[in-house]
TORVEXKE-180276 format. One record per residue (C-alpha): residue in one letter; residue number from 0; x, y, z. Coordinates in steps of 0.02 Angstrom, whole numbers, always signed. Layout:
N
['a' NUM [X Y Z]]
...
This chain:
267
['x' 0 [+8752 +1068 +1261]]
['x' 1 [+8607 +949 +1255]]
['x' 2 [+8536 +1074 +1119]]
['x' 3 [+8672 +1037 +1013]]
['x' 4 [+8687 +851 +1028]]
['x' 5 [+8486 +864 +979]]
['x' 6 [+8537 +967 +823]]
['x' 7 [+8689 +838 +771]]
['x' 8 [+8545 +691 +790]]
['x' 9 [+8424 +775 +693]]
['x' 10 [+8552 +802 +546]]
['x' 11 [+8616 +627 +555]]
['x' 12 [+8439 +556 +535]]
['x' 13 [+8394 +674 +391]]
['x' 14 [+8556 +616 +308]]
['x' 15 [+8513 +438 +347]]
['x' 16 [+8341 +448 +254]]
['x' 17 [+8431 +557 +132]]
['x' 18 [+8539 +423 +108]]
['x' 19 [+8403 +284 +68]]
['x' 20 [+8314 +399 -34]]
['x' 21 [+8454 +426 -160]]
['x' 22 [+8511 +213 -154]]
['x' 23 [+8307 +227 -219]]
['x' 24 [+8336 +364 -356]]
['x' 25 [+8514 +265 -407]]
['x' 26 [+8408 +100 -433]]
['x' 27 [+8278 +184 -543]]
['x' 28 [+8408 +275 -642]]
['x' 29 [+8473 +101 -677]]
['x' 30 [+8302 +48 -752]]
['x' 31 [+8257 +204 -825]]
['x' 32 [+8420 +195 -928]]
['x' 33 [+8361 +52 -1013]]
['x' 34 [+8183 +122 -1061]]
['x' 35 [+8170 +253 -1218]]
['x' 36 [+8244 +419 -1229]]
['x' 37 [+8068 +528 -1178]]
['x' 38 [+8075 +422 -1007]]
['x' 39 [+8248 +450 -951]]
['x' 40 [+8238 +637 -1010]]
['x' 41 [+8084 +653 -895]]
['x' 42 [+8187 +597 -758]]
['x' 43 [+8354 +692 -757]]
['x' 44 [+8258 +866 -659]]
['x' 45 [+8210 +732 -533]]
['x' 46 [+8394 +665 -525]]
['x' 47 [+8483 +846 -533]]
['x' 48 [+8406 +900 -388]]
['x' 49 [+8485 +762 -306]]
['x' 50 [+8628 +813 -389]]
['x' 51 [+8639 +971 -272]]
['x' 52 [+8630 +885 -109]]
['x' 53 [+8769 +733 -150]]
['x' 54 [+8876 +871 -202]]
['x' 55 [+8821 +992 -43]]
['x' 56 [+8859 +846 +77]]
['x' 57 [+8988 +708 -13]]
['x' 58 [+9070 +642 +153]]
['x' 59 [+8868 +582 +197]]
['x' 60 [+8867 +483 +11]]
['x' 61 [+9028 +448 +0]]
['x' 62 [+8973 +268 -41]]
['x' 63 [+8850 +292 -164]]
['x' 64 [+8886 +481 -237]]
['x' 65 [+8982 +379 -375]]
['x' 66 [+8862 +279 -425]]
['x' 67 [+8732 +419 -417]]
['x' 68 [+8822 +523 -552]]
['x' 69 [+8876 +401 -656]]
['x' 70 [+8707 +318 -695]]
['x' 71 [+8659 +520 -725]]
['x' 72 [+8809 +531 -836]]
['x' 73 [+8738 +370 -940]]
['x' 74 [+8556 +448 -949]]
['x' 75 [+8614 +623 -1020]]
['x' 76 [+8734 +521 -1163]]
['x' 77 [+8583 +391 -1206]]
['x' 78 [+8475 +573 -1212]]
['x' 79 [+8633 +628 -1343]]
['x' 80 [+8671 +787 -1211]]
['x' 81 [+8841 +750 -1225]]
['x' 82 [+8886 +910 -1133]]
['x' 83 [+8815 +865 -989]]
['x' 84 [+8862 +689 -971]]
['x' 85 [+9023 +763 -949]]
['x' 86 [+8990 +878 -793]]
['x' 87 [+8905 +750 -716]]
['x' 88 [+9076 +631 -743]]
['x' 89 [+9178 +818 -670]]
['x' 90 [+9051 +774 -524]]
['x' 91 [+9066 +603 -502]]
['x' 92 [+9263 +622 -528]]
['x' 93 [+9302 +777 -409]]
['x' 94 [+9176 +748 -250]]
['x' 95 [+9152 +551 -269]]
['x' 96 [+9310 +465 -370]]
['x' 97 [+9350 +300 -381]]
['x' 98 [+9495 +201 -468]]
['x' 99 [+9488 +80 -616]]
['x' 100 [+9337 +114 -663]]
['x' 101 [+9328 +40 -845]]
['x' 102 [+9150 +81 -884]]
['x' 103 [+9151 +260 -860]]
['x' 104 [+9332 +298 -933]]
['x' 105 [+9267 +209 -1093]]
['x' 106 [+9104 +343 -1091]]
['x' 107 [+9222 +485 -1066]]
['x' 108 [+9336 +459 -1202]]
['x' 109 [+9185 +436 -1311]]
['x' 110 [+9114 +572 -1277]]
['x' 111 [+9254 +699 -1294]]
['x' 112 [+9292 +603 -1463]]
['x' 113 [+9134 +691 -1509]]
['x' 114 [+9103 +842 -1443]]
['x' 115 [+9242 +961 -1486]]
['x' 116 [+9396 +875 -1578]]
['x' 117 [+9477 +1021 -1562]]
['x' 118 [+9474 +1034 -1381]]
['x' 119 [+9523 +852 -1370]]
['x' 120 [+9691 +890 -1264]]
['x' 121 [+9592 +1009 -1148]]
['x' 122 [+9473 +886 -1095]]
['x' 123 [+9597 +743 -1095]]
['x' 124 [+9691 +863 -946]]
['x' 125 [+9537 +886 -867]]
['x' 126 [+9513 +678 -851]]
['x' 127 [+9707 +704 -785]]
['x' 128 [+9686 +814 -688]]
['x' 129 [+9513 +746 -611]]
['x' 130 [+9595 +582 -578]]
['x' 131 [+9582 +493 -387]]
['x' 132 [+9774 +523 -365]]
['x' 133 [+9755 +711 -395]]
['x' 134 [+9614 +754 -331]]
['x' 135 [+9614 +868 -167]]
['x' 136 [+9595 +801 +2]]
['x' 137 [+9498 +948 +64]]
['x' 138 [+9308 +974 +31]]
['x' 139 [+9343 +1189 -22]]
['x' 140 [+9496 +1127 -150]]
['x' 141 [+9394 +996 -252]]
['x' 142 [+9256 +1100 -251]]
['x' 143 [+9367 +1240 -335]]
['x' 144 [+9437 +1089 -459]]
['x' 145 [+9272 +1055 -524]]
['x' 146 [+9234 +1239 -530]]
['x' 147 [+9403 +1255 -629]]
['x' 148 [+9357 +1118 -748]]
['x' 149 [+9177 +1161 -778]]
['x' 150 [+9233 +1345 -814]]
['x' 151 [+9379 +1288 -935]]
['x' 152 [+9240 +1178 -1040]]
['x' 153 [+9124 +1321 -1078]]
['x' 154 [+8987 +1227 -1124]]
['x' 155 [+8849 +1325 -1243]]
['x' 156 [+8699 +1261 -1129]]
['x' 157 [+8819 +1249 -930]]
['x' 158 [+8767 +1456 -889]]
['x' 159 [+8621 +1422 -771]]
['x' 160 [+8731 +1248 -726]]
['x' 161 [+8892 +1371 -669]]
['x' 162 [+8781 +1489 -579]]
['x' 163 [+8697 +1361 -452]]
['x' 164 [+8868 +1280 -421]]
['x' 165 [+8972 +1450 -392]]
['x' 166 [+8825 +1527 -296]]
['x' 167 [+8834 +1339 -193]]
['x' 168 [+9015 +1367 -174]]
['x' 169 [+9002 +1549 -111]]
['x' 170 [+8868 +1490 +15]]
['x' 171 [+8987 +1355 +92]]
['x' 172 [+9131 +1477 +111]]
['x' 173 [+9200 +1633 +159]]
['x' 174 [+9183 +1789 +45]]
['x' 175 [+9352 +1835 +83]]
['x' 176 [+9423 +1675 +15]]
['x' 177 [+9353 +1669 -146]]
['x' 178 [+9464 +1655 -292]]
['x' 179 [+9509 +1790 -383]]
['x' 180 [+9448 +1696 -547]]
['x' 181 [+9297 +1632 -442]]
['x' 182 [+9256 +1815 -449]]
['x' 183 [+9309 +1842 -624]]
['x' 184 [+9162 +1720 -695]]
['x' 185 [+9018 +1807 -562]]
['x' 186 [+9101 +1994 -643]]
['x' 187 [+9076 +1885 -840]]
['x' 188 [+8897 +1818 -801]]
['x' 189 [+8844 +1989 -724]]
['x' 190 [+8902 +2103 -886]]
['x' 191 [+8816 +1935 -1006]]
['x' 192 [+8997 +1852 -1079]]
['x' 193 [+8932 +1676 -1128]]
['x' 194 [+9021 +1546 -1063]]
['x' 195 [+9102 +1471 -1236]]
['x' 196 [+9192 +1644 -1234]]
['x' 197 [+9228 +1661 -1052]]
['x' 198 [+9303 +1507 -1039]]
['x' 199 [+9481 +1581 -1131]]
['x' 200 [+9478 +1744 -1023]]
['x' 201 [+9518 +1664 -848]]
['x' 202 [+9683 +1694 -735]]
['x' 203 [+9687 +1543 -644]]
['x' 204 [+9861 +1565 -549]]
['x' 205 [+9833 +1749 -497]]
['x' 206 [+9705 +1913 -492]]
['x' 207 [+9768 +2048 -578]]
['x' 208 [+9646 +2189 -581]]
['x' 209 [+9480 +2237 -512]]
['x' 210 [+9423 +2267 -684]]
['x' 211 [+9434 +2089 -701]]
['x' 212 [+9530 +2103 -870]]
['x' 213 [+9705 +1993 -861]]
['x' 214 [+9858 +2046 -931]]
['x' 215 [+9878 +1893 -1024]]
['x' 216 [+9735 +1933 -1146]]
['x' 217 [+9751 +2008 -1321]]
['x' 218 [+9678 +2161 -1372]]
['x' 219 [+9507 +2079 -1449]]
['x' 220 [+9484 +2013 -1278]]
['x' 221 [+9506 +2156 -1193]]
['x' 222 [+9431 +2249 -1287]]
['x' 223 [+9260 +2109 -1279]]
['x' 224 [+9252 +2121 -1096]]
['x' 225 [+9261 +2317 -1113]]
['x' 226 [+9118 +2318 -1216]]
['x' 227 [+9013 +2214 -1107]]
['x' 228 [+9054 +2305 -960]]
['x' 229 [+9026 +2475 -1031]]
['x' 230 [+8838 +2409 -1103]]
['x' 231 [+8796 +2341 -947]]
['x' 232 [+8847 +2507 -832]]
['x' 233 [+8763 +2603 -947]]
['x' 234 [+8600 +2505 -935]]
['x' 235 [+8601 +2510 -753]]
['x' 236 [+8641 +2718 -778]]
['x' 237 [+8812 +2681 -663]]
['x' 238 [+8924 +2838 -721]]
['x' 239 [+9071 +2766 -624]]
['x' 240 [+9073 +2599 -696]]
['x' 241 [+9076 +2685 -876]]
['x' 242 [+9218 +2782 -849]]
['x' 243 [+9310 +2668 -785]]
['x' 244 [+9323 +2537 -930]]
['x' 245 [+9328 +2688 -1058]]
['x' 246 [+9479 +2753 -968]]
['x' 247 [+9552 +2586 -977]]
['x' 248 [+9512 +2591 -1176]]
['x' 249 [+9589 +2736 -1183]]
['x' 250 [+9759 +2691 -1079]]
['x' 251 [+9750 +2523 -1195]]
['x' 252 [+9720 +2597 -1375]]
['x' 253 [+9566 +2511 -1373]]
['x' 254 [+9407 +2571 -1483]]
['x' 255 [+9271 +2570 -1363]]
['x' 256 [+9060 +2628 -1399]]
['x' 257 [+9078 +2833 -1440]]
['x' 258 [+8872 +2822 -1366]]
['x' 259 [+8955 +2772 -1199]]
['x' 260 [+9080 +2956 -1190]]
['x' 261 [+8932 +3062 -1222]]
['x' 262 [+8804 +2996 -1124]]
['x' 263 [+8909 +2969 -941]]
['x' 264 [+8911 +3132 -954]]
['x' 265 [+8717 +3157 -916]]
['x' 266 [+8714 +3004 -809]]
């Protein structure tokens, strides 16, 4: 018993200094957003690795995880990486939000002004749906909300972004309770579907299949995932995994590589 009171001490004081260093890190964001561009860019690998352990523990920053993200936010806009100003507001806005905050809804509707008019309404949702009075109680469901969002975006440059936050997600929870769609964007990243087409090929209110290919989709959908899959089995020489998107083609009416027929056979 005395072994675990020791462990819950050492935590709380490596959270404490955590704590202080990050107020530190906050404070020179604040400066550093005021100096030229080549500074602040020279500072946000420093910041994002911070980035990981607000988000890994909120409850022990609840007071300054904010303020942390939002400075962040400001130094990836003044840098012009307008896509990433936003996931650091999906951050600030799922694990840390706040009400009337002026500042930062004024940055956010600037920047999706610019970055894709015509996904306007999508990200105006996402703000929506972000918002303090719908955002989860639990830890696990905001965690899958700012999955959700950062999926839907599909940002050119957010792959290696949506890897370390799924593979952080799958860490903190059971295997067995992963999402079906959760799954659906490991199967996407695995076969090499970029994320600005993946984004349109989730099924966010139930799985459907383990070939990870939704009913919902239309044929040039389907028929991209099949192609991806069947290049990628074939490269790892994984017979089974051919045949069983080219059956799938074939049940679908959908043209699939002729290479892949005749060469699962001598796999």
């Amino acid at each position: 018993m005395k072994k675990i009171s020791y462990i819950f001490i050492l935590i709380f004081f490596v959270l404490k200094i955590s704590s202080q260093n990050v107020i530190t890190e906050i404070e020179y964001l604040k400066v550093i957003n005021k100096q030229d561009k080549g500074l602040i860019e020279n500072n946000i690998r420093n910041a994002e690795i911070w980035s990981n352990k607000l988000v890994q523990y909120p409850d022990s920053f609840k007071n300054i995880g904010s303020l942390f993200f939002k400075e962040l936010a400001k130094s990836y806009y003044l840098t012009g990486n307008l896509e990433f100003a936003l996931l650091s507001y999906y951050r600030q806005r799922c694990f840390f939000p706040v009400t009337n905050d002026a500042e930062s809804n004024k940055y956010f509707f600037n920047i999706i002004e610019q970055i894709k008019k015509g996904d306007y309404i999508l990200f105006e949702n996402i703000y929506n749906q972000t918002s303090k009075n719908n955002n989860p109680t639990s830890y696990k469901k905001r965690f899958e909300l700012f999955l959700k969002v950062t999926y839907q975006s599909g940002f050119r440059n957010s792959n290696e972004f949506e890897n370390v936050y799924t593979d952080l997600y799958r860490k903190s929870f059971k295997a067995d309770n992963i999402p079906y769609w959760v799954k659906q964007h490991n199967f996407y990243t695995k076969i090499a579907i970029k994320p600005k087409v993946r984004k349109n090929l989730y099924s966010f209110t139930k799985g459907t299949n383990d070939l990870f290919i939704p009913k919902h989709l239309t044929k040039k959908q389907k028929h991209k995932i099949c192609n991806k899959a069947v290049k990628y089995y074939l490269h790892i020489k994984n017979k089974e995994g051919v045949n069983k998107y080219v059956n799938f083609c074939k049940e679908n009416n959908i043209k699939y590589c002729l290479r892949s027929k005749f060469i699962s056979m001598f796999l």
